[in-house]
C-alpha positions in Angstrom: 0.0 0.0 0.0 3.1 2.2 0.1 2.8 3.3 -3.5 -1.2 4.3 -3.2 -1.5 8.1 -3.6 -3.6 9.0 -0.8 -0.2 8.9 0.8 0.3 12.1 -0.2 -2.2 14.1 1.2 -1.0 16.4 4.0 -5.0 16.9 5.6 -4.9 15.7 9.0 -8.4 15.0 9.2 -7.9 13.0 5.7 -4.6 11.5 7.2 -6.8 10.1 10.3 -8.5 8.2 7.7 -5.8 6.6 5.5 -5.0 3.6 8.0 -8.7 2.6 7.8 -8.9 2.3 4.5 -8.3 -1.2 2.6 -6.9 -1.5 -0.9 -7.5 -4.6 -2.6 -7.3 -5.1 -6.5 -9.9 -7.8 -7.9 -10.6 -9.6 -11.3 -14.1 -8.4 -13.0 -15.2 -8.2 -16.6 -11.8 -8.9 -17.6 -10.5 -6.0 -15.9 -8.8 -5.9 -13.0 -9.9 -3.4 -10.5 -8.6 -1.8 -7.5 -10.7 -0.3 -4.8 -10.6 0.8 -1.2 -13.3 0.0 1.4 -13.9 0.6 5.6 -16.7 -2.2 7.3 -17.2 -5.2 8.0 -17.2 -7.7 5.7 -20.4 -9.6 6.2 -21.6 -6.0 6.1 -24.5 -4.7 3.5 -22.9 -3.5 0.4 -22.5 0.0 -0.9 -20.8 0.2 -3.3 -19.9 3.7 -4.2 -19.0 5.0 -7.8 -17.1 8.2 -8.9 -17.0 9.6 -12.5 -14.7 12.2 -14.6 -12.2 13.7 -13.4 -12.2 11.9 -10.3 -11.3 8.7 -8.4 -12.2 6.5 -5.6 -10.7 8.5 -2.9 -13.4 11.2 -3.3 -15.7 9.0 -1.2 -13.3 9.5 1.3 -15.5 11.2 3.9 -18.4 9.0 3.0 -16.8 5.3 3.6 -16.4 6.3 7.3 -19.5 7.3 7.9 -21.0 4.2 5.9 -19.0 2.0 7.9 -19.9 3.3 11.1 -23.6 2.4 10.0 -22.6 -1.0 9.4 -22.1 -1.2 5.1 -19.5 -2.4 3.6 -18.2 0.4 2.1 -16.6 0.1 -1.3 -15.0 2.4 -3.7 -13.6 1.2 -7.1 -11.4 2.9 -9.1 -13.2 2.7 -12.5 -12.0 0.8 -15.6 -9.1 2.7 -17.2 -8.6 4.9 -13.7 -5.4 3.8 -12.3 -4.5 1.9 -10.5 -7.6 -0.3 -12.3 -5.9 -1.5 -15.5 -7.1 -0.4 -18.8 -9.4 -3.2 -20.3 -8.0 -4.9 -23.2 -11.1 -4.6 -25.3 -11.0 -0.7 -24.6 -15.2 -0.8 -24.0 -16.0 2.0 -22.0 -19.6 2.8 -23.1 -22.1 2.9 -20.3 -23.2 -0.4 -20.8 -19.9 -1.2 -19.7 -20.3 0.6 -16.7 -23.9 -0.7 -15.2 -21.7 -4.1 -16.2 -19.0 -3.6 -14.0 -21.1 -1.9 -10.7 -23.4 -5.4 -11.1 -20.6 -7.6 -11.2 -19.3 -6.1 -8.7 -21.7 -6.4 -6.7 -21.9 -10.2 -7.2 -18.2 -10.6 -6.6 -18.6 -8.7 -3.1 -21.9 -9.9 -1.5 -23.4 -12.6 -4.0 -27.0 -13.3 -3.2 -27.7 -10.1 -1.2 -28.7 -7.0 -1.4 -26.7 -4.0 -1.4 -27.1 0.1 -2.1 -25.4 2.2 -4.8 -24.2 5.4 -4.7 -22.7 7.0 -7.6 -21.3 10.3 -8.5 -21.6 11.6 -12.7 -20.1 8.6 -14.6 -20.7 6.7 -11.5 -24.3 8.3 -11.5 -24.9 6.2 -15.1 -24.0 3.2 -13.9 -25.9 3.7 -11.1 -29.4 4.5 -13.0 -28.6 1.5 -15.5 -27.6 -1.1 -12.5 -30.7 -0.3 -10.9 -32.7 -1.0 -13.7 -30.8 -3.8 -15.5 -30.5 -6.2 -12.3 -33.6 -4.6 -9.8 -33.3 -7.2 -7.0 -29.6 -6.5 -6.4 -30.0 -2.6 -5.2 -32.2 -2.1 -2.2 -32.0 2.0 -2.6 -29.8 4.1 -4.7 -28.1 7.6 -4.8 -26.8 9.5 -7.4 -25.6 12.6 -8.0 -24.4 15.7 -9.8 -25.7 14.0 -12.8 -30.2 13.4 -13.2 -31.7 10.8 -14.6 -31.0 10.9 -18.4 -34.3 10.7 -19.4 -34.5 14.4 -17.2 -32.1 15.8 -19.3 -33.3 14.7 -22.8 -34.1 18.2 -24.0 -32.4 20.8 -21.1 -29.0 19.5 -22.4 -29.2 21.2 -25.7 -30.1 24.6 -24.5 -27.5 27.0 -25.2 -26.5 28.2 -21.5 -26.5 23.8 -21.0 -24.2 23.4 -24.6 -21.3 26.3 -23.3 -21.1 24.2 -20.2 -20.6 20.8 -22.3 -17.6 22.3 -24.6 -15.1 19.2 -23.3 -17.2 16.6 -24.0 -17.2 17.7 -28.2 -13.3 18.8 -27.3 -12.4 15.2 -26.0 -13.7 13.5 -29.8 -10.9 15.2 -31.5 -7.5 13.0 -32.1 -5.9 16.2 -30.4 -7.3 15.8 -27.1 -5.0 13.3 -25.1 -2.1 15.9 -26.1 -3.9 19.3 -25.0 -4.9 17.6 -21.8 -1.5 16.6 -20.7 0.0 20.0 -21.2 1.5 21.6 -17.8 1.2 18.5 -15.6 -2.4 18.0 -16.6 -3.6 21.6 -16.0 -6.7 20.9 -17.5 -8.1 18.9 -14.8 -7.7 21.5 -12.3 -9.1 24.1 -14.7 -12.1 21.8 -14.9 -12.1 21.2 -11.3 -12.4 25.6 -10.4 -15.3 25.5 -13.4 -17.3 22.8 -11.7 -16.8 23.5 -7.8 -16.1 27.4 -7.9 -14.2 28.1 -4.9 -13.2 24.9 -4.0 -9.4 24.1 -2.8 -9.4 20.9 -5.0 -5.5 20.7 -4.4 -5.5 17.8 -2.4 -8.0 15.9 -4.7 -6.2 16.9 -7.8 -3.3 14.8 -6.8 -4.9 11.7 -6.9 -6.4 12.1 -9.8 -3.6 13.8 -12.0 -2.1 10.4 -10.8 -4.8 8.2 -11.9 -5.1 10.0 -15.8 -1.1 10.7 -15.7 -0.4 7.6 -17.6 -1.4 7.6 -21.8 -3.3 4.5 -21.7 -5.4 6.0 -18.3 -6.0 9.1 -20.0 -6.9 7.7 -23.2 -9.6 5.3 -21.1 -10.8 8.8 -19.7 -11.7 10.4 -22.7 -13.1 7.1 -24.1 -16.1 7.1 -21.8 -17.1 10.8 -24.1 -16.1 9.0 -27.2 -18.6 5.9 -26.4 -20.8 7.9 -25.3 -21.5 10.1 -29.0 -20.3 7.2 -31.1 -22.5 3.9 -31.1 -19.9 1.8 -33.0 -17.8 1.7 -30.1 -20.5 -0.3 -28.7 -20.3 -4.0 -27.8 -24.2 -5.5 -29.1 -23.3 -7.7 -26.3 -24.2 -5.4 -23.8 -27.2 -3.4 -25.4 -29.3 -4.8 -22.6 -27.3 -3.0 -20.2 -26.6 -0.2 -22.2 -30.4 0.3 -22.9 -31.1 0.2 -18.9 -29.3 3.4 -18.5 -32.4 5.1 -20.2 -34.9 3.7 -18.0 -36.7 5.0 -14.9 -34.9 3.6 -11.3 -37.6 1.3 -9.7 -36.0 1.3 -6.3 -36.2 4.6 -3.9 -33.7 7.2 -5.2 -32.2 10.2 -3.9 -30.7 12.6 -6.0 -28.4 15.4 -4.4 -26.5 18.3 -7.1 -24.7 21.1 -6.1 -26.3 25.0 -6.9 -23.3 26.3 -8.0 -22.4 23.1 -10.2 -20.2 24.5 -13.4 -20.8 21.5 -15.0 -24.2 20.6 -15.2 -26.6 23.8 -14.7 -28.9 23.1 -11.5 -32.3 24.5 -13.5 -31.5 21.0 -15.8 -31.4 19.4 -12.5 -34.6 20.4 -11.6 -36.0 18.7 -13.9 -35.5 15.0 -12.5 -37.9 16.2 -9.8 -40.7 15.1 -12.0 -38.8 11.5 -12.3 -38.8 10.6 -9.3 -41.6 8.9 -7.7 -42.9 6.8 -4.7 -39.9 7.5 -2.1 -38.2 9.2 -4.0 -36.2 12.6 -3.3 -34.6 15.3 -4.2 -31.8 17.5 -2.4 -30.1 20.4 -3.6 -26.9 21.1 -1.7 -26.0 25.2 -1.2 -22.9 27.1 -2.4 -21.4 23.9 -3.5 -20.5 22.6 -7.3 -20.1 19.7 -8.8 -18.2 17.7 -6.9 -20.1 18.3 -3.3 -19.2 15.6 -1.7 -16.1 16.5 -1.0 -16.9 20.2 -0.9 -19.8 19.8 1.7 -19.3 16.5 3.1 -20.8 16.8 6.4 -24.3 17.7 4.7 -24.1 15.0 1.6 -23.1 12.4 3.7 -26.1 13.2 6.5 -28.7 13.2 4.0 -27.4 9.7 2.4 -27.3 8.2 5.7 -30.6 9.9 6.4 -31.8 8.1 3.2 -29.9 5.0 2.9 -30.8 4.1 7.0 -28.5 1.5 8.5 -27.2 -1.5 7.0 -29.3 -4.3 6.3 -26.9 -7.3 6.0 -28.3 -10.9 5.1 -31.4 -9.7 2.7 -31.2 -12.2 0.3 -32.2 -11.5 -3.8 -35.6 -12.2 -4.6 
């Protein structure tokens, strides 16, 4: 564990936490992932997802606090993140993704229930897990990104479009060499756009050390690439790939920032009218896009407020 970048963080209230944390590297889908988790083993999964750019160790003030409750709190660097290995096959559409967080799930705690939590990327494969494989999520938790079908048509306004720039930036050949310029500057410029005000310098290590490598940054910007070009799809996984689309039939919360740079809060608003039965909706104050880090006494009290305490032992129906 002496080579894992959270070594590097100088926060003491961070550096309290870095003894507690597991690392573990695991064979699924052909790609072999690492993660970090806090709990007990038997525990009730929750298995928590991060997106772009970001890694596992963004859930770092969540895992306590999930572990405390009694889950088994995991965090996965995802596929092409380091250290997770780049797949072979170079799939990265979201089909891919609701893929991995089910498998997952069956690796960690097969034949019981567990919760997902899952932050832009992570949100994806969160909505398409959900749906895809119902009886292996007991509740879910997304955020920063709505349901897709909620953002159908507020994505192509033009206020929505300005905010989306990287996204058409990241399909041109010239992207991997723009990005890596000045020790990755771009993901910190990203980072200021998305959280305004935030002190992401402690975050941006960890992730300029997860994309620093070619192949990890390539992965990266494959996830856009997948996403706006269909024959980088595997027909193998349309099932899962179609899921993504549909509504979440377990209880969902949804929490995005006000000040999110990224995605504008009035598209947010819009998944209100998705959401149904237990449902809900939080909007976190004077935090962006990545609020879980910027606000994470708040985030994590309203997950834990929805998520309840562990359930361990509930068996798939």
């Amino acid at each position: 564990m002496s080579d894992f970048p959270i070594k590097d963080l100088n926060d003491p209230i961070t550096t309290n936490l870095i003894d507690q944390f597991e690392l573990k590297t695991i064979l699924v889908n052909q790609v072999e992932f690492s993660l970090i988790e806090m709990g007990p083993s038997s525990g009730e999964l929750a298995l928590c997802l991060h997106g772009f750019p970001d890694t596992a160790f963004t859930w770092r003030y969540l895992l306590p606090e999930l572990a405390s409750q009694g889950y088994r709190a995991v965090a996965p660097f995802q596929r092409g993140y380091w250290p997770t290995k780049a797949p072979e096959n170079a799939s990265y559409q979201t089909g891919a993704l609701v893929k991995d967080a089910c498998s997952l799930h069956d690796y960690l705690s097969p034949g019981k229930k567990g919760v997902i939590i899952g932050h832009d990327w992570g949100a994806f494969a969160a909505y398409g897990a959900c749906a895809w494989r119902p009886e292996a999520w007991r509740k879910a938790v997304t955020c920063a990104v709505p349901p897709v079908a909620a953002m159908a048509n507020a994505f192509f306004s033009f206020e929505q479009l300005k905010r989306s720039w990287y996204m058409f930036f990241f399909q041109v050949p010239l992207a991997e060499a723009a990005f890596s310029m000045n020790d990755l500057e771009m993901i910190a410029k990203l980072w200021a756009d998305w959280s305004p005000g935030y002190d992401a310098s402690q975050d941006l290590v960890h992730v300029k050390n997860a994309l620093r490598n070619d192949e990890n940054l390539s992965s990266a910007l494959g996830y856009y690439r997948a996403m706006f070009d269909p024959s980088k799809h595997d027909a193998s996984l349309s099932q899962e790939q179609s899921a993504v689309m549909m509504p979440t039939p377990q209880p969902l919360l949804y929490i995005h920032g006000r000040d999110d740079g990224c995605l504008s809060v009035d598209l947010a608003k819009s998944a209100q009218s998705y959401l149904t039965g237990d449902s809900q909706m939080h909007i976190i104050e004077d935090a962006g896009h990545f609020m879980n880090v910027e606000k994470p006494q708040e985030f994590n009290a309203k997950v834990l407020e929805f998520l309840g305490p562990a359930q361990p032992g509930v068996s798939l129906e």
